[in-house]
ZAPA-104593 format. One record per atom (N, C-alpha, C): atom name; z, y negated, x negated. Coordinates in Angstrom, 3 decimals. Last residue first. Layout:
<atoms>
('CA', (Z, Y, X))
...
</atoms>
This chain:
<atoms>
('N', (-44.213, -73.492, -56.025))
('CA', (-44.063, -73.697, -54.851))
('C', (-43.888, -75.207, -54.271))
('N', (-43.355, -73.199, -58.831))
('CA', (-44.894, -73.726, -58.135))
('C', (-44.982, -74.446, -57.218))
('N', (-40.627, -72.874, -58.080))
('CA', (-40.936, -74.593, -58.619))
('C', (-42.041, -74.701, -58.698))
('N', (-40.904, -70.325, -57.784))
('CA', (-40.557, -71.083, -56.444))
('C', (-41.087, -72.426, -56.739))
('N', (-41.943, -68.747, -60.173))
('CA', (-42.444, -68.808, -58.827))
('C', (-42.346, -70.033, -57.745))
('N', (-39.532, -69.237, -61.541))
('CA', (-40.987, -69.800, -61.875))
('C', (-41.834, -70.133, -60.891))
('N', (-37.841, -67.765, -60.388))
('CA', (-37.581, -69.045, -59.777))
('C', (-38.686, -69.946, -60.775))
('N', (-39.126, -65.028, -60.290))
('CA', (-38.951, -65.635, -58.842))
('C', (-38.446, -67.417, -59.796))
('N', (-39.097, -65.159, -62.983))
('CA', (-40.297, -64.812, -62.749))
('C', (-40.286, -65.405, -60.883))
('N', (-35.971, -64.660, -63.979))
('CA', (-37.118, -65.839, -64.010))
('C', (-38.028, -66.019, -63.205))
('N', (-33.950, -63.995, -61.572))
('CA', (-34.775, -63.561, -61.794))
('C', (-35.803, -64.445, -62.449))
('N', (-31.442, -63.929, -60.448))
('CA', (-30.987, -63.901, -61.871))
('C', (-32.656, -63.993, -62.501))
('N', (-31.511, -63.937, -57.214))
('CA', (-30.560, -64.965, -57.796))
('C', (-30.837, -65.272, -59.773))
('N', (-33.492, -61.632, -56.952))
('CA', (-33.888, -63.129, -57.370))
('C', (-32.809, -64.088, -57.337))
('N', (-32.467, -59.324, -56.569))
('CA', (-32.335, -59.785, -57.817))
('C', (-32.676, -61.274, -57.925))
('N', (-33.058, -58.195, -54.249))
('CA', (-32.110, -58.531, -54.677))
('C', (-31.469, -59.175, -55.703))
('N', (-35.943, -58.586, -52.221))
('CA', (-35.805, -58.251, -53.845))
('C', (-34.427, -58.688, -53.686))
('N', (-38.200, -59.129, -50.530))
('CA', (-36.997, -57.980, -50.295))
('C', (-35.882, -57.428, -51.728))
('N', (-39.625, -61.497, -51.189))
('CA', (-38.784, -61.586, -50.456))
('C', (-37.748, -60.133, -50.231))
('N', (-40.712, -60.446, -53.274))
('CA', (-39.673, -61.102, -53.972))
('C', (-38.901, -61.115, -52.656))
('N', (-42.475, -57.962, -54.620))
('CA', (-42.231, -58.612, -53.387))
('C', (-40.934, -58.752, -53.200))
('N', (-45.488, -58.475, -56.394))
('CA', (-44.032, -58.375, -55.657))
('C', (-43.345, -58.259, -54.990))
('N', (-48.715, -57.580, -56.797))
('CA', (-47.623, -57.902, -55.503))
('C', (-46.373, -58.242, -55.413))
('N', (-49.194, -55.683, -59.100))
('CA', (-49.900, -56.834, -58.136))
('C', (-49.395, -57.893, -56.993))
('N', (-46.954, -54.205, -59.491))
('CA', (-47.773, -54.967, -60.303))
('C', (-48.703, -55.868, -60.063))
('N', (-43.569, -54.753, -57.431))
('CA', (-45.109, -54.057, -57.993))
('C', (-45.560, -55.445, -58.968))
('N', (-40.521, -54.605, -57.139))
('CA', (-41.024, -55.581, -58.461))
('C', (-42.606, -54.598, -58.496))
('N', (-40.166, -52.696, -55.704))
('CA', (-40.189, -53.661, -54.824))
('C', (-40.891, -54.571, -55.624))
('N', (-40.904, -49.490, -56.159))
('CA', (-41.415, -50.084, -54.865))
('C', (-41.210, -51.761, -54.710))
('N', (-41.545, -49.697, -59.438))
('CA', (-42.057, -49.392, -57.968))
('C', (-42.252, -49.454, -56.691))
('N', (-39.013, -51.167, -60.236))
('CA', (-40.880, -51.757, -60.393))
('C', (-41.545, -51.119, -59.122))
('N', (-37.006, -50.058, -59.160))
('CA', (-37.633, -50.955, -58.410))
('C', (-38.712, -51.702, -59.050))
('N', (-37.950, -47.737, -60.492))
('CA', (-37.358, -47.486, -59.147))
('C', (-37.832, -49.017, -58.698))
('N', (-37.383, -48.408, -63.486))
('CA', (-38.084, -47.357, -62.770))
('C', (-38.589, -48.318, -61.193))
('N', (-34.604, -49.883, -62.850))
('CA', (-35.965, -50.200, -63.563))
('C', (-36.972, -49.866, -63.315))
('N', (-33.115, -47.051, -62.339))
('CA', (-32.894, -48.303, -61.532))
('C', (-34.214, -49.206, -61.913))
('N', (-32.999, -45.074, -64.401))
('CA', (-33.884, -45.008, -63.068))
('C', (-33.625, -46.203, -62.185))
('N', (-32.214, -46.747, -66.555))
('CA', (-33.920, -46.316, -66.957))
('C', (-34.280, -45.993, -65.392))
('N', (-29.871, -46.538, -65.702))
('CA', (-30.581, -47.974, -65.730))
('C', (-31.573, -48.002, -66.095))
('N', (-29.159, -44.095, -66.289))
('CA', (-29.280, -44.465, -64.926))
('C', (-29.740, -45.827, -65.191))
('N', (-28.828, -43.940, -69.206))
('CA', (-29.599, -43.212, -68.377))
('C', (-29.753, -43.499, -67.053))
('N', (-26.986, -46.588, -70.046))
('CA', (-28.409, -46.282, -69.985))
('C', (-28.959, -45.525, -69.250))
('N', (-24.360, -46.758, -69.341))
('CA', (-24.920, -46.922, -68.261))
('C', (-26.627, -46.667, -68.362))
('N', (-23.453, -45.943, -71.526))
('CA', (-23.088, -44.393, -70.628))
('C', (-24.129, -45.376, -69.317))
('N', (-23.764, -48.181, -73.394))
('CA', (-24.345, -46.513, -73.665))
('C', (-24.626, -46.021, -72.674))
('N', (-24.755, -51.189, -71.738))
('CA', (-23.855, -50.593, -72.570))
('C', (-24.023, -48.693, -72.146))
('N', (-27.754, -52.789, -72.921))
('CA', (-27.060, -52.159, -71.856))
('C', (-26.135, -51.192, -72.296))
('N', (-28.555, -54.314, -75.050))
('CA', (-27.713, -55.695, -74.046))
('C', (-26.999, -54.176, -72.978))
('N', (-30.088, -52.762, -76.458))
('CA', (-29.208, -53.729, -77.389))
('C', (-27.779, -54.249, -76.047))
('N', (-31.765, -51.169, -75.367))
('CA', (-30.772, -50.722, -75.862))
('C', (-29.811, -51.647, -76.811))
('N', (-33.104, -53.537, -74.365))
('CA', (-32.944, -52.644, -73.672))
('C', (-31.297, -51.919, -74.076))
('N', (-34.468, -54.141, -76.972))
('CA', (-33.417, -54.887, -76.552))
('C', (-32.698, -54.480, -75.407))
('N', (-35.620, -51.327, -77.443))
('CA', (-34.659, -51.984, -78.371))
('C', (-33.697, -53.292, -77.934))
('N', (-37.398, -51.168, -74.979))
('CA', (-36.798, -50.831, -75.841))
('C', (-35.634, -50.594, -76.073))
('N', (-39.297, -53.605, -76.061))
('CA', (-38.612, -53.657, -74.580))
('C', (-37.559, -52.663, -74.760))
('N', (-40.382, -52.961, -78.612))
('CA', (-39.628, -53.995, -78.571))
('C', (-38.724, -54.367, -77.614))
('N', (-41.851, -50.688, -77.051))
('CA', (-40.676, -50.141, -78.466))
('C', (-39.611, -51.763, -78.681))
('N', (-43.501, -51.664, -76.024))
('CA', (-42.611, -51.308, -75.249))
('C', (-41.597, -50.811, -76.206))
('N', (-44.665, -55.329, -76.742))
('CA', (-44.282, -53.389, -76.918))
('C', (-43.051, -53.160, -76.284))
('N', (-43.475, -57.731, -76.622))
('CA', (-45.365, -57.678, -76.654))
('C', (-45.492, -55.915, -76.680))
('N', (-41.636, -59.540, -74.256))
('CA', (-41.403, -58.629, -75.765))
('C', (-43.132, -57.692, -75.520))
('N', (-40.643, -61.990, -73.707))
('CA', (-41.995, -62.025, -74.210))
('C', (-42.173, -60.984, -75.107))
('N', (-37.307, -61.170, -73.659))
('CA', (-38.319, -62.473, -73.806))
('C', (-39.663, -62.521, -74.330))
('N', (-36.238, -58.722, -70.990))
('CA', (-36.184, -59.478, -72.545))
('C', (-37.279, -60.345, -72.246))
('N', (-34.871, -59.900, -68.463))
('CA', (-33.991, -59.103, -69.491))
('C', (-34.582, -59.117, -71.448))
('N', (-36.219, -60.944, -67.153))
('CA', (-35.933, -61.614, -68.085))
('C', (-34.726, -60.792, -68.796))
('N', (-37.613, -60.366, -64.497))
('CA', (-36.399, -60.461, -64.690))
('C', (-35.681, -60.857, -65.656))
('N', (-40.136, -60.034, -66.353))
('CA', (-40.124, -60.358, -65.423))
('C', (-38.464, -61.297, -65.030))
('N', (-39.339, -57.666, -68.215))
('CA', (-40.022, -59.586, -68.742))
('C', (-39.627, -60.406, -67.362))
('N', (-38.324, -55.621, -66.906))
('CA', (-37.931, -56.415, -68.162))
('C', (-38.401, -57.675, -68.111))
('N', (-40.541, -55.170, -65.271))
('CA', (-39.899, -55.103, -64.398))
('C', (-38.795, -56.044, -65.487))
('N', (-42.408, -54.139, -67.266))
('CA', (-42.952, -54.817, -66.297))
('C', (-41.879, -55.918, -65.929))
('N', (-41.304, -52.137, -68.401))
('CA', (-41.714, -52.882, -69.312))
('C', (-41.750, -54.571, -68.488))
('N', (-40.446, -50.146, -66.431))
('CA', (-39.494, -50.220, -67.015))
('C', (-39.947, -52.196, -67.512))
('N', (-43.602, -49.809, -65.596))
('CA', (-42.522, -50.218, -64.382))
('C', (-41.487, -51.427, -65.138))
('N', (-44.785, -48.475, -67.710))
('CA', (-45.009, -49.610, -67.231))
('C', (-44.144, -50.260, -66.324))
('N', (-41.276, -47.054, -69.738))
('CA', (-43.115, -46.983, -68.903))
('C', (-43.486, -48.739, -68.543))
('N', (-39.643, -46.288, -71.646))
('CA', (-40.218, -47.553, -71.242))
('C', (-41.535, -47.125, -70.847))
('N', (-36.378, -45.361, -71.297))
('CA', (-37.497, -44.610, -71.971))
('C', (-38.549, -45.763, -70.964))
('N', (-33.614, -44.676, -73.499))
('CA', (-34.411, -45.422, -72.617))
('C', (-35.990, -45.266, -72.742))
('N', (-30.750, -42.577, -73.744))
('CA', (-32.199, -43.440, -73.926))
('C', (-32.783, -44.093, -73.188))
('N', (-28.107, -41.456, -74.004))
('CA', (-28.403, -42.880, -74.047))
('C', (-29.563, -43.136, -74.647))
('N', (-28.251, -38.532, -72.242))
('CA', (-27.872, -38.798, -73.558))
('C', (-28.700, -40.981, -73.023))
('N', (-28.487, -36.662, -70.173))
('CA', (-27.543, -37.505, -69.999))
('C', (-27.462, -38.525, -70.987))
('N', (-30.110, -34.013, -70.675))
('CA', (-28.923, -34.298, -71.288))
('C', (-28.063, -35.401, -71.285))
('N', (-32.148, -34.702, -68.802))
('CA', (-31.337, -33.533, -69.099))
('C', (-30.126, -33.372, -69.667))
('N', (-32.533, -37.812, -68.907))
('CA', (-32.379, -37.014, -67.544))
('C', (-31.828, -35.262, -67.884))
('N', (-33.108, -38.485, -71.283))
('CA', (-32.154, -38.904, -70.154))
('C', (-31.513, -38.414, -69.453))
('N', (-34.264, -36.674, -72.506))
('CA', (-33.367, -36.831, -73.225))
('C', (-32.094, -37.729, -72.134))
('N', (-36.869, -36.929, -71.109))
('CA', (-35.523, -35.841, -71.620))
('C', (-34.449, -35.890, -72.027))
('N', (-37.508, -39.656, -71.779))
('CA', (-36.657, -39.199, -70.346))
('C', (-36.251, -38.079, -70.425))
('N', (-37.721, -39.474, -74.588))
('CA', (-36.525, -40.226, -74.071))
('C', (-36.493, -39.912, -72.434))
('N', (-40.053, -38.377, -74.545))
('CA', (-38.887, -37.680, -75.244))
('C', (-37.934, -38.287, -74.409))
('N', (-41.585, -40.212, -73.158))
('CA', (-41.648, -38.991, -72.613))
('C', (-40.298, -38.291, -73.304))
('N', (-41.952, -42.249, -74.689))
('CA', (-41.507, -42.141, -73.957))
('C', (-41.093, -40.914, -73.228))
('N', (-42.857, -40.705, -77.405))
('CA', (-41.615, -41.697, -77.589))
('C', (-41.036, -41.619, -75.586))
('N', (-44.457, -37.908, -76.322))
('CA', (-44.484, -39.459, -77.376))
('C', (-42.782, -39.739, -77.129))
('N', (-46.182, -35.227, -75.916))
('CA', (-45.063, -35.695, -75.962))
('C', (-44.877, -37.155, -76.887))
('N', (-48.695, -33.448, -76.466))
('CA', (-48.539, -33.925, -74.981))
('C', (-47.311, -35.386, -75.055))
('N', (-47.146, -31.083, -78.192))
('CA', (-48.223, -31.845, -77.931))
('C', (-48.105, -32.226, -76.508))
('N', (-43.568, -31.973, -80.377))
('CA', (-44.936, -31.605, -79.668))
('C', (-46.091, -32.083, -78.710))
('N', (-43.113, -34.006, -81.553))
('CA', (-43.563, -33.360, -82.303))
('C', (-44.198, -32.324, -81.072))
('N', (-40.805, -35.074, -79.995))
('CA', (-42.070, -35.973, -80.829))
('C', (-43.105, -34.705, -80.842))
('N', (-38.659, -33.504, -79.689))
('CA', (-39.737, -33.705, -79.183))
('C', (-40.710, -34.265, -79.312))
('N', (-37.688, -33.716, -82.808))
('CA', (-37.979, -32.758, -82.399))
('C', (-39.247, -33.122, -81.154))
('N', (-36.463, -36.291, -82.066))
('CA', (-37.189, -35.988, -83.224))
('C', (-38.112, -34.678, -83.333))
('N', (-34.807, -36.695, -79.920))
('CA', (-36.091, -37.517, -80.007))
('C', (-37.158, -36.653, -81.479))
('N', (-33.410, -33.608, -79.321))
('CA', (-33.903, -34.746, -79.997))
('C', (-35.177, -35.557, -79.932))
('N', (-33.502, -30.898, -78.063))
('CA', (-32.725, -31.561, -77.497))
('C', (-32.541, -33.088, -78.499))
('N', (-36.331, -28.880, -77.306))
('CA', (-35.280, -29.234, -78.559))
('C', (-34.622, -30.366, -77.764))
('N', (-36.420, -25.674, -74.758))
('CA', (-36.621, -27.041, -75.040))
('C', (-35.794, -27.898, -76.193))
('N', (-37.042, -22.852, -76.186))
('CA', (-36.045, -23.840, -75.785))
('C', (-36.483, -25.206, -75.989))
('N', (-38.242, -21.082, -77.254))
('CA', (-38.984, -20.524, -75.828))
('C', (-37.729, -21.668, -75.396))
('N', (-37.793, -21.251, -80.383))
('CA', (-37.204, -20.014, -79.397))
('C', (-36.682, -20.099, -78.055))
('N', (-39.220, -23.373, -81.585))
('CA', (-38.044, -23.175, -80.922))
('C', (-37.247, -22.266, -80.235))
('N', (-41.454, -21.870, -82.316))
('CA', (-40.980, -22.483, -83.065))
('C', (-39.636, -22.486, -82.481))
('N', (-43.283, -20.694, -79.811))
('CA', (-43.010, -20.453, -81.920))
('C', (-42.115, -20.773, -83.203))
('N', (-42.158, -21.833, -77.882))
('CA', (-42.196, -20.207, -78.145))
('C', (-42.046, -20.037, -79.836))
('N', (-43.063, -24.353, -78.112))
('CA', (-41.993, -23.951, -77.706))
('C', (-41.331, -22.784, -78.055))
('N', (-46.025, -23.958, -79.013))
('CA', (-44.863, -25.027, -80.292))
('C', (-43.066, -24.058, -79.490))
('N', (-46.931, -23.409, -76.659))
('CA', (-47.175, -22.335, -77.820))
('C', (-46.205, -22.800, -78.383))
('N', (-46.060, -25.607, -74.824))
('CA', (-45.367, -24.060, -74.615))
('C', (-45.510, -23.233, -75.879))
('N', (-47.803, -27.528, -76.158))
('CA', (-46.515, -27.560, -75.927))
('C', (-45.544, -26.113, -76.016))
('N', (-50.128, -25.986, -75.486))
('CA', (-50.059, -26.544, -76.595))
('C', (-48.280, -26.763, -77.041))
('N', (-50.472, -26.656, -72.212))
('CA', (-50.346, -24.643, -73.033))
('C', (-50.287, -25.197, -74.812))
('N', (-49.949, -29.090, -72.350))
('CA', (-49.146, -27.937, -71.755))
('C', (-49.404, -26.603, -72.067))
('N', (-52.635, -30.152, -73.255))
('CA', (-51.194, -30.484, -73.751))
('C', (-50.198, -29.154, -73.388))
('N', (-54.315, -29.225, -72.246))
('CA', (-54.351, -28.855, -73.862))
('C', (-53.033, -28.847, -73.859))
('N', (-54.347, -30.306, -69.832))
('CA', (-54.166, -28.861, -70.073))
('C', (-53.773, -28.438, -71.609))
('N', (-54.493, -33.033, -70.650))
('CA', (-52.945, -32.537, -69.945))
('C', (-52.928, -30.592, -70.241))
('N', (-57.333, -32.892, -70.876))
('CA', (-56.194, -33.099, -71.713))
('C', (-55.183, -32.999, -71.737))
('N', (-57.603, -32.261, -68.284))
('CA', (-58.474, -31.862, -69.836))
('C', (-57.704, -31.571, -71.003))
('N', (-56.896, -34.265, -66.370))
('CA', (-56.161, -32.816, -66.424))
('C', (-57.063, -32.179, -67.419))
('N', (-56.794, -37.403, -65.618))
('CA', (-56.739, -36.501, -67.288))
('C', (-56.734, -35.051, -67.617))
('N', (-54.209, -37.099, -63.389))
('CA', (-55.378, -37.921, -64.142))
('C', (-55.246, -37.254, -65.399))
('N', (-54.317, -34.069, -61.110))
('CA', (-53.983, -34.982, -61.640))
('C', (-54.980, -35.982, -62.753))
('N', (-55.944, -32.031, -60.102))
('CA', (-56.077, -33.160, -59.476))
('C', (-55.246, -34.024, -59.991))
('N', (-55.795, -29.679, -61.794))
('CA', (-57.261, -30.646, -61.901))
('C', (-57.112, -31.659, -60.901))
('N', (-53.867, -27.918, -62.101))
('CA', (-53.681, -29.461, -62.455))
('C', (-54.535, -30.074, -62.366))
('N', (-54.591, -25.564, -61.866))
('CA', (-53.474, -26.224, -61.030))
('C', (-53.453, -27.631, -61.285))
('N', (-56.879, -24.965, -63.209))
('CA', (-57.387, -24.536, -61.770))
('C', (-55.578, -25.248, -61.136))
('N', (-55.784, -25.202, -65.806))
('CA', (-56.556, -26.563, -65.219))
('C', (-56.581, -26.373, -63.519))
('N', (-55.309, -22.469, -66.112))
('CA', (-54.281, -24.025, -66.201))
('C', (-54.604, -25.095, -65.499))
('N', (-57.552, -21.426, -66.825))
('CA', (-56.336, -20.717, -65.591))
('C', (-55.413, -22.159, -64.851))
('N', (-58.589, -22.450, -68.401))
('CA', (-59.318, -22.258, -67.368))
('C', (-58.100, -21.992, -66.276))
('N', (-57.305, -22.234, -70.507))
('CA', (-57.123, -23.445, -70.518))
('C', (-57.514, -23.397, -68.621))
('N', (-54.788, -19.225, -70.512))
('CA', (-56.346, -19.937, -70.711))
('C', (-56.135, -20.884, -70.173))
('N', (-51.654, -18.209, -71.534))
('CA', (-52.536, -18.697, -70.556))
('C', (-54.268, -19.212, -71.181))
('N', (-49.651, -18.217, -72.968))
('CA', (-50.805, -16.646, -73.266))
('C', (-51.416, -17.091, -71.904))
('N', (-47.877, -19.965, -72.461))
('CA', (-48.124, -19.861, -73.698))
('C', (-49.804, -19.057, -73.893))
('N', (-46.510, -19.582, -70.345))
('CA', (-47.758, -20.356, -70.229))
('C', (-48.671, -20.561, -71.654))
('N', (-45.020, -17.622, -70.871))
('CA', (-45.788, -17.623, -69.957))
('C', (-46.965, -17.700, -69.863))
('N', (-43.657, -19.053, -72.707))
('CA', (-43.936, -17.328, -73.109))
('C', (-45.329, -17.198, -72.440))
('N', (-42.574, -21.013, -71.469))
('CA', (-42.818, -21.190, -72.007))
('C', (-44.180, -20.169, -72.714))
('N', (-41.438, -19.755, -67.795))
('CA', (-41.003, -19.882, -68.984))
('C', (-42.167, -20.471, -70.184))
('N', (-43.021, -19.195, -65.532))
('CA', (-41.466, -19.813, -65.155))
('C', (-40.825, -20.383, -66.438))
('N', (-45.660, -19.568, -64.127))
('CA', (-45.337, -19.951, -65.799))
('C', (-43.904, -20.792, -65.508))
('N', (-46.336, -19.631, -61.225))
('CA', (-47.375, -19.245, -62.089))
('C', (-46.574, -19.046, -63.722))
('N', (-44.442, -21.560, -60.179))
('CA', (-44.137, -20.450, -60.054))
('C', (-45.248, -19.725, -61.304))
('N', (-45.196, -24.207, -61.720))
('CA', (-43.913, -23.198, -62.461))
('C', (-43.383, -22.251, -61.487))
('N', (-47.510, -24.160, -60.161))
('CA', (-47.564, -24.076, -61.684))
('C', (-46.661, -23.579, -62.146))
('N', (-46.660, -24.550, -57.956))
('CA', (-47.840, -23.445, -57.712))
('C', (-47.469, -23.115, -59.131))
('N', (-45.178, -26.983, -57.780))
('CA', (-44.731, -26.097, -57.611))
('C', (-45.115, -24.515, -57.952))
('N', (-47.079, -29.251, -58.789))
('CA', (-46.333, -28.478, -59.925))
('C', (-45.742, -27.252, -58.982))
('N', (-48.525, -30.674, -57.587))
('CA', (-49.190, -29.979, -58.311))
('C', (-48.399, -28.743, -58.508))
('N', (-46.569, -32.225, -55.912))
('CA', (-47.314, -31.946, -54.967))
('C', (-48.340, -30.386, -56.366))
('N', (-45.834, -34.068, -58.160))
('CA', (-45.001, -33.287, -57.121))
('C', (-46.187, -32.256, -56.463))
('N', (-48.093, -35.515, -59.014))
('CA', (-47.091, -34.433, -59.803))
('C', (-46.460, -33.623, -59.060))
('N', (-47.797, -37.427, -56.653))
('CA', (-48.956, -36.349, -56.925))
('C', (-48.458, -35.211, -58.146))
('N', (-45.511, -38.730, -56.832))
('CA', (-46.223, -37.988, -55.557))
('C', (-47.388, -37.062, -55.681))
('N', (-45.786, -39.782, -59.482))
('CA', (-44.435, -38.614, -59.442))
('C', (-45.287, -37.595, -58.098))
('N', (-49.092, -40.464, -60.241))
('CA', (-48.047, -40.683, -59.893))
('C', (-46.920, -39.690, -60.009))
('N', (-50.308, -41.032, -64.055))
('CA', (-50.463, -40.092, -62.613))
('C', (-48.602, -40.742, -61.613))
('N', (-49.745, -41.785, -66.461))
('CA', (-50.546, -42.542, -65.878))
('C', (-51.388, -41.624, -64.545))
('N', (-48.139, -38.354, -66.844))
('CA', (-48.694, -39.843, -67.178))
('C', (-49.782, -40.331, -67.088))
('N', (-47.030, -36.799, -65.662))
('CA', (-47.026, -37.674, -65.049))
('C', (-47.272, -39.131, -65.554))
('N', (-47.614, -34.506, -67.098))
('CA', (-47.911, -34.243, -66.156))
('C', (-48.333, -36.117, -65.426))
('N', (-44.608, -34.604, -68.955))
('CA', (-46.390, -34.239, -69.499))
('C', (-47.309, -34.986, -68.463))
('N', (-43.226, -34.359, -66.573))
('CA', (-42.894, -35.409, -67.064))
('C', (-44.418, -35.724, -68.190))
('N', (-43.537, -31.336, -65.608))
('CA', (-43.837, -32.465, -65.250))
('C', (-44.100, -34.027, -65.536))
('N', (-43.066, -30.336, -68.744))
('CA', (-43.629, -30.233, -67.855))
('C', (-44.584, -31.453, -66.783))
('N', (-40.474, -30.801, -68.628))
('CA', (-41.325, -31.102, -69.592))
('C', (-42.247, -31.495, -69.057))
('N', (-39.260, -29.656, -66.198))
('CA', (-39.107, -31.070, -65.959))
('C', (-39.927, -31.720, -67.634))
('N', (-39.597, -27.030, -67.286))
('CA', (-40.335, -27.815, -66.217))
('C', (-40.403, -28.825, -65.728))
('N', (-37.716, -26.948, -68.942))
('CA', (-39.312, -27.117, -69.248))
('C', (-39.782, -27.854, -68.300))
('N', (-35.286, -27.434, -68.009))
('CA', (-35.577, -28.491, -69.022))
('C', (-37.349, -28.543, -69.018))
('N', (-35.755, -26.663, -64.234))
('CA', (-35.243, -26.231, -65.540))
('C', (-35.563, -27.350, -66.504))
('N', (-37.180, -27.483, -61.939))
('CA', (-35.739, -26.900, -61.514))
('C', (-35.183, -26.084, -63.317))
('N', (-38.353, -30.801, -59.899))
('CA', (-37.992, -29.691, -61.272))
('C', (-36.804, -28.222, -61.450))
('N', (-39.591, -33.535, -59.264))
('CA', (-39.102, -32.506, -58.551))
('C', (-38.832, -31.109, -59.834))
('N', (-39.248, -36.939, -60.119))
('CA', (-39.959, -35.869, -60.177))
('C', (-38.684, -34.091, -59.776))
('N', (-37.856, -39.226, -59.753))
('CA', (-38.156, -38.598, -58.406))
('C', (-39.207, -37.440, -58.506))
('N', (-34.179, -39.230, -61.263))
('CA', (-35.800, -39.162, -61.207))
('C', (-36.343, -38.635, -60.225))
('N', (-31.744, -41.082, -59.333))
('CA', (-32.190, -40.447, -60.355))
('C', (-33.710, -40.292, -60.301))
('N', (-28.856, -43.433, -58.830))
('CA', (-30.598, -43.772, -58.455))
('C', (-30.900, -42.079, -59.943))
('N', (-26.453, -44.111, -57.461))
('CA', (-27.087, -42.645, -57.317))
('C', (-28.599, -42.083, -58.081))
('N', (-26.168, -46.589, -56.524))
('CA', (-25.216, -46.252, -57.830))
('C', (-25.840, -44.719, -58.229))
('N', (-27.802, -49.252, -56.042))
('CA', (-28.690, -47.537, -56.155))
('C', (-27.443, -47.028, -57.044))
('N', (-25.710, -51.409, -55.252))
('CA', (-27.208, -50.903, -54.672))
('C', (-28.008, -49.815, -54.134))
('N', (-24.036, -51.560, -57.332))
('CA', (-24.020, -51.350, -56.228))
('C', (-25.122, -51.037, -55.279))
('N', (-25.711, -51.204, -59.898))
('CA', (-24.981, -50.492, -59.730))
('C', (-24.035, -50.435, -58.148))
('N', (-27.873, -53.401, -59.274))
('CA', (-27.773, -52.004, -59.160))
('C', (-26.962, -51.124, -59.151))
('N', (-25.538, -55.916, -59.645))
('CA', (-26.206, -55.000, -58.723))
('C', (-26.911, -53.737, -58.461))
('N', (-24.688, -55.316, -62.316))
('CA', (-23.856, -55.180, -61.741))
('C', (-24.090, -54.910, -60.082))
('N', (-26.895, -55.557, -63.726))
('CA', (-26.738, -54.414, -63.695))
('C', (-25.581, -54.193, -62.729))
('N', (-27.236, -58.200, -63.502))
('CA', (-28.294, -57.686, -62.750))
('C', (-27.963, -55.991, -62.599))
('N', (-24.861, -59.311, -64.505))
('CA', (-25.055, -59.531, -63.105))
('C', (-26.701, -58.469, -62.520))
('N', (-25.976, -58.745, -66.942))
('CA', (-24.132, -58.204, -65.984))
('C', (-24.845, -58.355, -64.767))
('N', (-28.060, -60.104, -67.358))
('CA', (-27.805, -58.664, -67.761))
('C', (-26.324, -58.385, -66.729))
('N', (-26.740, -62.507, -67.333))
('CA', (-27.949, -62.032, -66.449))
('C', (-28.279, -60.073, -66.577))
('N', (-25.319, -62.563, -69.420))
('CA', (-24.904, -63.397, -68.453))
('C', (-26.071, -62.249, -67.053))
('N', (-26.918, -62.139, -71.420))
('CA', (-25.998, -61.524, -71.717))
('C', (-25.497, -61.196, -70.236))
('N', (-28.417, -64.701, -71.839))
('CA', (-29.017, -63.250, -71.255))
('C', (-28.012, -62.167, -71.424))
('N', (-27.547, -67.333, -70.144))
('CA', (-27.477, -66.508, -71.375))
('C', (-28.030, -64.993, -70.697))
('N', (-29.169, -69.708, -67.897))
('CA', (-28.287, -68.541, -67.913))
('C', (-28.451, -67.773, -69.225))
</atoms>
């Protein structure tokens, strides 16, 4: 099958499937979905969830959390992974926010780079999920869930997953095909487990029909 070929057809199911599919972090502004998204790396969404409400009542704005102690910060986030460093990040972030941007989240990969806490991936689900805009943004799921399915071929980075990502999926369907990817690394394409029998995809799927000719 051309990968062109497999791409349609795989997007052509999700798009019946999950036509709805969005992020399952809980949020109610750009920061706070910063925020969270800070929050949720190499941590789950279920446990992010569960942190954050206390937090962006505590620091509705940037300003907020800005003139916070690390001590204050941590006392909400110490059950996520890393919360040391997550703290830096988030009262680090908010200062850049306030000082620089005027207390507004920036609306570029280029811009968000640049503050603390924030990489490549993390920009790009802002950039997804707030503004709708055509990124892609490659966690483990995203990366996983690619090779597998064969969307790309032995791609060794997630900047390489990516790029072909953004090569084969057409613009307006990106942002929702970052939560379809997402979504079913998680529950059905896991990392230990698969689980091919509830999988819809294994008509297009290398990794299932590698599987089967073990078999």
């Amino acid at each position: 099958m051309k990968i062109a070929d497999r791409y349609r057809e795989v997007l052509a199911w999700f798009a019946e499937n999950n036509p709805t599919a969005e992020t399952e972090l809980k949020y109610d502004s750009p920061f706070h979905l910063l925020l969270a998204v800070i929050l949720s790396a190499q941590c789950t969404d279920k446990r992010v969830n569960i942190v954050t409400p206390p937090l962006f009542e505590a620091y509705p704005d940037p300003a907020s959390l800005a003139d916070a102690t690390e001590e204050e910060v941590f006392s909400y986030i110490k059950s996520v992974s890393f919360p040391n460093n997550k703290t830096r990040h988030l009262i680090g972030a908010a200062r850049m926010l306030r000082d620089v941007y005027g207390s507004e989240v920036p609306g570029t990969l280029d811009e968000l780079v640049k503050l603390p806490g924030v990489g490549r991936k993390t920009a790009n689900v802002m950039l997804a999920v707030v503004w709708g805009r055509s990124a892609m943004a490659v966690d483990t799921h995203v990366f996983r869930v690619s090779n597998r399915i064969g969307l790309t071929r032995n791609s060794k980075t997630p900047l390489e997953t990516e790029r072909t990502l953004m090569r084969y999926i057409p613009e307006e369907t990106v942002p929702l095909a970052h939560h379809w990817l997402i979504l079913h690394g998680r529950y059905v394409c896991k990392a230990r487990r698969p689980e091919c029998e509830a999988c819809g995809l294994t008509p297009w799927c290398q990794y299932f029909q590698k599987e089967s000719k073990k078999k």
